[in-house]
C-alpha positions in Angstrom: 29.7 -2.7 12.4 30.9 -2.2 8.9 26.6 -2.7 7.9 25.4 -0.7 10.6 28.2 2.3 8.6 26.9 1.6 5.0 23.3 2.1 6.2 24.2 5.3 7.6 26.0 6.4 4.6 22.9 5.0 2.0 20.5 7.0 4.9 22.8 10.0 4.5 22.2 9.8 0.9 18.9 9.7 1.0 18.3 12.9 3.0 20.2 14.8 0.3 18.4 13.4 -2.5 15.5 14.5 -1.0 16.5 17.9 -0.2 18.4 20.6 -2.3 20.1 22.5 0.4 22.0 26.3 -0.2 24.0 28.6 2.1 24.7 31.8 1.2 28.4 32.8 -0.1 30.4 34.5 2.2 30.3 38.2 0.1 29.1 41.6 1.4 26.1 40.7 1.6 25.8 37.5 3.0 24.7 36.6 6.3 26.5 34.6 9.3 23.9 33.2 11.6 26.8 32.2 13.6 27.3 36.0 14.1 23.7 37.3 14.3 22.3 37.5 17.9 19.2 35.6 16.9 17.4 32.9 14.6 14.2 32.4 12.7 13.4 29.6 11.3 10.2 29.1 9.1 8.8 25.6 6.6 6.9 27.3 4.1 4.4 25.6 1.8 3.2 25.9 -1.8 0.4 24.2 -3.6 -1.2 24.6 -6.7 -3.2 22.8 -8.9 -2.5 21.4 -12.8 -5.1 19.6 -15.2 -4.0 17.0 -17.0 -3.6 16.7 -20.7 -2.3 13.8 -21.9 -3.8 10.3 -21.3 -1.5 7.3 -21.6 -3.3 4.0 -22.7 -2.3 0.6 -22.2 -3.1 -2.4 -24.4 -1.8 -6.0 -24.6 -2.4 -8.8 -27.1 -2.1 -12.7 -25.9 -2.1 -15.6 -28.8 -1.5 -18.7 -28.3 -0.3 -21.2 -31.3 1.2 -24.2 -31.7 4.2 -23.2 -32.7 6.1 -19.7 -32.5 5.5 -18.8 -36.0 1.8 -19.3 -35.7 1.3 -17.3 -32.4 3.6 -14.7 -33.3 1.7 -14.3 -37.1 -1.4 -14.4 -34.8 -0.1 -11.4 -32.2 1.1 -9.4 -35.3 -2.2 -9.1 -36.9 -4.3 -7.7 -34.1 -1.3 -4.9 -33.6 -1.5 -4.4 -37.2 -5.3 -4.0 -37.7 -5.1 -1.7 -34.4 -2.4 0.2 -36.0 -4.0 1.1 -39.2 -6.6 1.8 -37.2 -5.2 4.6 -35.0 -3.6 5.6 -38.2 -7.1 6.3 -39.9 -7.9 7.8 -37.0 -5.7 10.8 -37.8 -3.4 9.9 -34.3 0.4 10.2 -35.5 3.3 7.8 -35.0 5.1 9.6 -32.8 1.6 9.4 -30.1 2.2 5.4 -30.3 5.1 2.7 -28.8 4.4 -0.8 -30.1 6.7 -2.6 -27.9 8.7 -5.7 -28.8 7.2 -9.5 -29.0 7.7 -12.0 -27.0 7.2 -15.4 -27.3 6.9 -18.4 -24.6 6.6 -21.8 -24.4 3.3 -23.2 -22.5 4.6 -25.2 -20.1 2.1 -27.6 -18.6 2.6 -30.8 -16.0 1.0 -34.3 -17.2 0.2 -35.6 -14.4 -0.1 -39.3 -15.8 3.2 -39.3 -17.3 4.6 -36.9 -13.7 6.3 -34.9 -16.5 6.4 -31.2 -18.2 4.9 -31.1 -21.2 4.7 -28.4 -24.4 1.4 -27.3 -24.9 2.6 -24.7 -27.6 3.8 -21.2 -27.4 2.6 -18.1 -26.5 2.7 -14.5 -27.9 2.6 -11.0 -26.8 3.2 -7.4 -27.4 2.2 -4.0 -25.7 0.9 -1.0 -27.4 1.2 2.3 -25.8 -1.1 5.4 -27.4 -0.9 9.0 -25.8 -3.9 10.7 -26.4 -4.7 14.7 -25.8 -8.3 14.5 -27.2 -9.6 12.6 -24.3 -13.3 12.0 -26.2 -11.1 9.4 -27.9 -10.3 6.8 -25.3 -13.6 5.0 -25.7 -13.1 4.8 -29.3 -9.6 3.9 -29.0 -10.2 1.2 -26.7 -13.2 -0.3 -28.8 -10.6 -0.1 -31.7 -8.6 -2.2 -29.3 -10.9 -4.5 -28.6 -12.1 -5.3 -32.3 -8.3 -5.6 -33.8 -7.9 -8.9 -31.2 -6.3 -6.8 -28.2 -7.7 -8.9 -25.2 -5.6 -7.2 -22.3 -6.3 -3.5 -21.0 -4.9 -2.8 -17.7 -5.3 0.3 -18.0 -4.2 4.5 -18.4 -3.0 7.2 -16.3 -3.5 10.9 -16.9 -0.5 13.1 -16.6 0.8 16.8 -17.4 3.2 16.9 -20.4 5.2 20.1 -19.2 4.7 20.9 -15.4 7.2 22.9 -15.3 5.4 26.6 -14.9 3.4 25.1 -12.0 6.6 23.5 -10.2 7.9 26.8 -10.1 4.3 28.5 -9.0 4.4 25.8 -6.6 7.9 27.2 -5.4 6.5 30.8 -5.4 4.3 30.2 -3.0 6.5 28.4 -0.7 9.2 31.2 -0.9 6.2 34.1 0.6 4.6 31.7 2.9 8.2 31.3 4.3 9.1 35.6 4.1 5.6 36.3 5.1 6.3 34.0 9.2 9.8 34.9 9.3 8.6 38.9 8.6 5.4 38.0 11.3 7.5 36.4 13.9 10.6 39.2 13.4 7.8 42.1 14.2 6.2 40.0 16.9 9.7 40.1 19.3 10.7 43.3 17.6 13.1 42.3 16.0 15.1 42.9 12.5 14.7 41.1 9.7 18.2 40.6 8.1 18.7 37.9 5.2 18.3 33.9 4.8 21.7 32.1 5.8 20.2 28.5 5.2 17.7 27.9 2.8 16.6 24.2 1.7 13.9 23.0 -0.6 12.4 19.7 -1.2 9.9 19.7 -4.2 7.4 16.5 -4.6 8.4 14.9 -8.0 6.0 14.7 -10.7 3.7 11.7 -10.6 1.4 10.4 -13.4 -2.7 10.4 -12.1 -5.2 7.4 -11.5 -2.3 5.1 -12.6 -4.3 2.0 -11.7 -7.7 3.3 -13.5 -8.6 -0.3 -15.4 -10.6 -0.1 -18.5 -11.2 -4.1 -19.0 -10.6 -7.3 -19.3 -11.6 -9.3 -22.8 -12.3 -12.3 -23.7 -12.7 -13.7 -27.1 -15.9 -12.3 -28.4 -16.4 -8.4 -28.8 -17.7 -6.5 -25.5 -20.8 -3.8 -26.4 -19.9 -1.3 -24.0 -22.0 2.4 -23.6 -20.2 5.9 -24.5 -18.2 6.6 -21.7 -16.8 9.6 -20.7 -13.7 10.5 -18.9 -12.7 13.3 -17.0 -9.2 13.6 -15.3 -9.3 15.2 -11.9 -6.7 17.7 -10.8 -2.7 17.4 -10.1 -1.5 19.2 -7.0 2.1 19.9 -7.1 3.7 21.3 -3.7 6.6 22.3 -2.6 8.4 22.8 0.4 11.4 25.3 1.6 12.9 25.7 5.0 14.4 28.6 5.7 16.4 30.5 8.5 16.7 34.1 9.0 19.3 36.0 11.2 17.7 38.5 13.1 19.1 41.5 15.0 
């Protein structure tokens, strides 16, 4: 019983997460549906679309040594070389996030001896780099590539500020909702008086192609082509329910 309650609750949660709901005060000029003769109640939809403009590009480094200081002095100087790089590449700090190391043991089983043995230690470190010139990826990535980085899992695309087509988004919605409740209040003849319910729900912002994969290295230096990348669009939509009094 007392699960079957805290399901409900977490459910109930849920539902207004999802949903930012407003009723109308109770001034002059609200509106009690309670009182009004009749309802209307219209979804409306919004869509539009946004290009992306910023590309986020992943990049891990694996070394292995037989001891931590030597894989770690290993990792550090491919990030280093692929740092200076990106700096001589005119792409500022604040563009890059060179995450933490972290170091492992290799942990192997000797079968002969039925036993765990060390087979050294392991190193790694991420390397995030935000790009806006999207001719650079390739070049970024080769950069990559010839500093030691043998681990690209790939980028997303995304839209720094979406903002100004959230709320175009919302626009829309808002007339497509007037624009039946108006067509449905002239179809039975009816008045048109003002919302008592509204409720929105608005898709959050997702990144794009978040599982695009550039590569996977190996040891020696892959000869790849000029590539070229271009981002497809974002839609961003928006929902709102509304209900009308009529008279």
């Amino acid at each position: 019983m007392r699960s079957n309650t805290l399901y409900g609750l977490a459910l109930a949660s849920l539902l207004l997460c999802l949903t930012t709901p407003f009723t109308a005060n109770a001034d002059d000029d609200a509106v009690d549906c309670s009182a009004s003769g009749s309802r209307i109640t219209v979804k409306g939809y919004g869509e539009v679309e946004a290009q992306p403009d910023e590309a986020a590009l992943n990049f891990s480094v694996r070394a292995a040594g037989k001891t931590p200081q030597e894989a770690r002095d290993l990792c550090e100087r491919s990030v280093t070389a692929f740092l200076k790089g990106l700096s001589g590449r005119g792409i500022k700090d604040d563009a890059i996030s060179a995450g933490s190391i972290s170091l492992y043991p290799k942990i192997s089983y000797d079968e002969k001896r039925r036993r765990q043995v060390n087979d050294g230690y392991e190193a790694l470190r991420e390397v995030q780099v935000l790009l806006t010139d999207f001719s650079l990826i390739p070049k970024v990535t080769d950069l990559a590539m010839s500093s030691g980085f043998n681990e690209a899992p790939g980028f997303t695309y995304r839209v720094k500020d979406d903002s100004k087509f959230r709320y175009a988004a919302d626009d829309k919605a808002i007339a497509d909702a007037r624009a039946q409740a108006e067509h449905l209040a002239k179809g039975f003849g009816l008045k048109l008086l003002k919302p008592c319910h509204l409720s929105f729900m608005r898709d959050e912002p997702r990144l794009l192609n978040s599982d695009v994969r550039l590569m996977s290295v190996g040891a020696q230096k892959a000869e790849a082509p000029e590539s070229r990348y271009t981002p497809g669009s974002k839609r961003v939509t928006s929902r709102v329910t509304a209900v009308y009094a009529a008279q």
